[in-house]
C-alpha positions, 0 to 999 in steps of 0.5 A, a space after each residue: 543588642 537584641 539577637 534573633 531569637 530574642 526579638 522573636 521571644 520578646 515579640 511573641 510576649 507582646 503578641 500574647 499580651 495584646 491578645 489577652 488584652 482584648 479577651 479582657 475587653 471582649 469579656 467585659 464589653 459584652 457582660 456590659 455590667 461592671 459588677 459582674 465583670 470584676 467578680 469573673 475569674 477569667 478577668 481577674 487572672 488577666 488583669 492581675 497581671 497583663 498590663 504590667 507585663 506590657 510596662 516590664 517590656 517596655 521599660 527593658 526596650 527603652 534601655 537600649 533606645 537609653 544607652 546610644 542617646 543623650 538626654 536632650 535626644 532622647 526625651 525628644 524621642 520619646 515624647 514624639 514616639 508616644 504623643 504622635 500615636 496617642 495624638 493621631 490615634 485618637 483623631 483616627 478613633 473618632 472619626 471611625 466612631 463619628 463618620 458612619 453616623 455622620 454619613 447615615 443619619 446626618 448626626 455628629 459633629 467633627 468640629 470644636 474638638 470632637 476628634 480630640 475628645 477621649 485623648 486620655 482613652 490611651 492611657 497606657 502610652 501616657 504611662 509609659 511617656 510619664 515613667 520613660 520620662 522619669 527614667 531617663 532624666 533620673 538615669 543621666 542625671 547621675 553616674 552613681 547608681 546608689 544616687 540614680 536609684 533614689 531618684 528612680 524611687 522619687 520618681 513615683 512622686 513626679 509621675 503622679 504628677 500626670 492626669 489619672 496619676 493612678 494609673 502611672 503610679 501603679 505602672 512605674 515600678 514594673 517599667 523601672 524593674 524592666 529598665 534595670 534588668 536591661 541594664 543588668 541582665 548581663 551581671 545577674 547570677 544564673 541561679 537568680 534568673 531561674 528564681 524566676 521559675 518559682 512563680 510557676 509556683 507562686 502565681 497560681 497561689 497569688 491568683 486564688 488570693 486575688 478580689 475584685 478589689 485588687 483591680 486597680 480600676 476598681 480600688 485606686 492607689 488610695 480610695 475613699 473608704 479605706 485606711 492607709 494601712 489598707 491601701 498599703 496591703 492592697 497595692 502591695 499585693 497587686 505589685 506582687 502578683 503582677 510581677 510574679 504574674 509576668 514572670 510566670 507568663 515570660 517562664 512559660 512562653 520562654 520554655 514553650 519557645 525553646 521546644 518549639 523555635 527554630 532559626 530556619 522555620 518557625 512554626 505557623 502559630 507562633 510566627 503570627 503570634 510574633 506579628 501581632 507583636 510586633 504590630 502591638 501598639 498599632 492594634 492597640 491604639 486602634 482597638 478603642 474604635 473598631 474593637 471596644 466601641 463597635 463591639 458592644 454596639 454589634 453585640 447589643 444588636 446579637 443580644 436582642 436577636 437572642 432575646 436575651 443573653 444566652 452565653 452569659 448564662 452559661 460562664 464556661 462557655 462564655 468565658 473559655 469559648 466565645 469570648 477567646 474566639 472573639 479576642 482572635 478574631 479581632 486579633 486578625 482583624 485588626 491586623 488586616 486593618 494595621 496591614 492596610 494603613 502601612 499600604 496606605 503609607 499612613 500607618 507612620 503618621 499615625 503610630 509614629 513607626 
């Protein structure tokens, strides 16, 4: 059972995900060239790392929905958790993008599947329905944990099974990882837990290492061009640094927790990081829209304004001023937007929580 603090400690991890999650994007939308994005720092030190974070999470969470459900319940409930959201959401995202045109200048369609098109935009929730599915199956399959285990590893073959397989291959491990220590974390040794604070240590080193060839939406699993032994240096090294990277994000908020959280008053910063949290996956569903595609739309606009990019001619400012302030801001947007769908009643229908 998740105590307090640790909903609260959990939350705030997410809350900070989400919103380095849309720095990355801000950062990448309004450079606008891929080329220069995959070279920026700032960019890489998020994406070697964040969405993996997410998956860990994810699969230590889905550990208890595992434990008070059979199979047959449990893989109902974790495809309608995850189709309803990727399914509405997306019908949400297209009718944001496609309504304003329709109503201003009488273009766009609604019809012969357009509020279905980009249903693979989310394709994190496909990640996590294909490794959960996998997981679950492999976990009640069998009471012996050497038996289940293998299956786990075979599961890498099964989630590349999925569209954009890609993607779910490089997530499975760090949802398998969570899942396990949700299963064990009660068994596992104290000094092994502070083994985990090494990585205040070992991540910035990973980090000094890490190429634009690293990012997984660059360079795939396995990608033309390259030999076997390549690709095997290459998604090992991304593993790693993703789980270090996540230890040292989880280390961090966790200390920072401790001197700081107290069970009659939080304090204001974190309390919104932890609704944010909270409302992770409705901000992230409806980001596609509001935020990635209406964004570079805007940003076009402020650009020719400017006659020309002036942010991206000094990187410092762009990368620790405007592009964080803008990540907040939609941050704060966004779940103004979340707020309103949940007085409308609809936000249940949509995310499917």
């Amino acid at each position: 059972m998740i105590q307090k603090r640790e909903s609260m400690y959990l939350n705030i991890v997410k809350g900070i995900a989400i919103l380095l999650m849309l720095w990355g994007h801000a950062i990448q939308i309004c450079i606008k060239d891929d080329s220069i994005t995959f070279e920026n720092n700032v960019f890489q030190f998020i994406y070697s790392f964040h969405m993996p974070l997410f998956m860990l999470l994810s699969g230590y969470l889905f550990f208890f929905s595992y434990k008070k459900r059979d199979l047959k319940t449990l893989l109902a409930h974790r495809t309608q958790s995850m189709l309803q959201p990727i399914f509405f959401a997306t019908i949400l995202n297209n009718l944001l993008i496609l309504l304003p045109t329709l109503i201003l200048h009488g273009q766009g369609r609604l019809i012969n599947g357009a509020l279905l098109n980009g249903l693979y935009t989310l394709w994190f929730l496909w990640c996590v329905l294909s490794a959960s599915t996998v997981v679950a199956v492999a976990g009640k399959m069998t009471s012996n944990s050497w038996v289940r285990l293998l299956l786990m590893l075979a599961g890498f073959f099964l989630v590349a099974l999925f569209p954009e397989w890609d993607y779910h291959v490089y997530m499975y491990p760090y949802f398998v990882v969570g899942f396990y220590y949700g299963m064990y974390r009660d068994k596992i040794p104290d000094w092994v837990k502070k083994c985990a604070w090494l990585s205040l240590v070992l991540f910035p080193i990973l980090v000094s290492k890490y190429e634009n060839y690293h990012l997984i939406y660059l360079s795939p699993i396995y990608y033309d061009g390259a030999d076997v032994l390549t690709c095997v240096k290459v998604n090992v090294f991304r593993w790693i640094i993703g789980f270090v990277g996540s230890l040292f994000a989880l280390v961090v908020i966790d200390f920072v927790l401790k001197l700081f959280y107290r069970e009659d008053k939080t304090p204001a910063p974190l309390g919104m990081l932890a609704k944010l949290g909270e409302n992770s996956l409705a901000i992230y569903c409806i980001s596609v829209s509001l935020f990635t595609y209406y964004l570079s739309k805007f940003y076009d606009r402020f650009v020719r304004l400017l006659d020309g990019s002036v942010l991206i001619d000094n990187m410092t400012i762009y990368n620790f001023v405007f592009t964080p302030a803008l990540a907040l801001a939609a941050a704060w947007g966004l779940y103004i937007v979340v707020l309103i769908l949940k007085k409308l009643k609809i936000h249940r229908l949509i995310f499917g929580r």
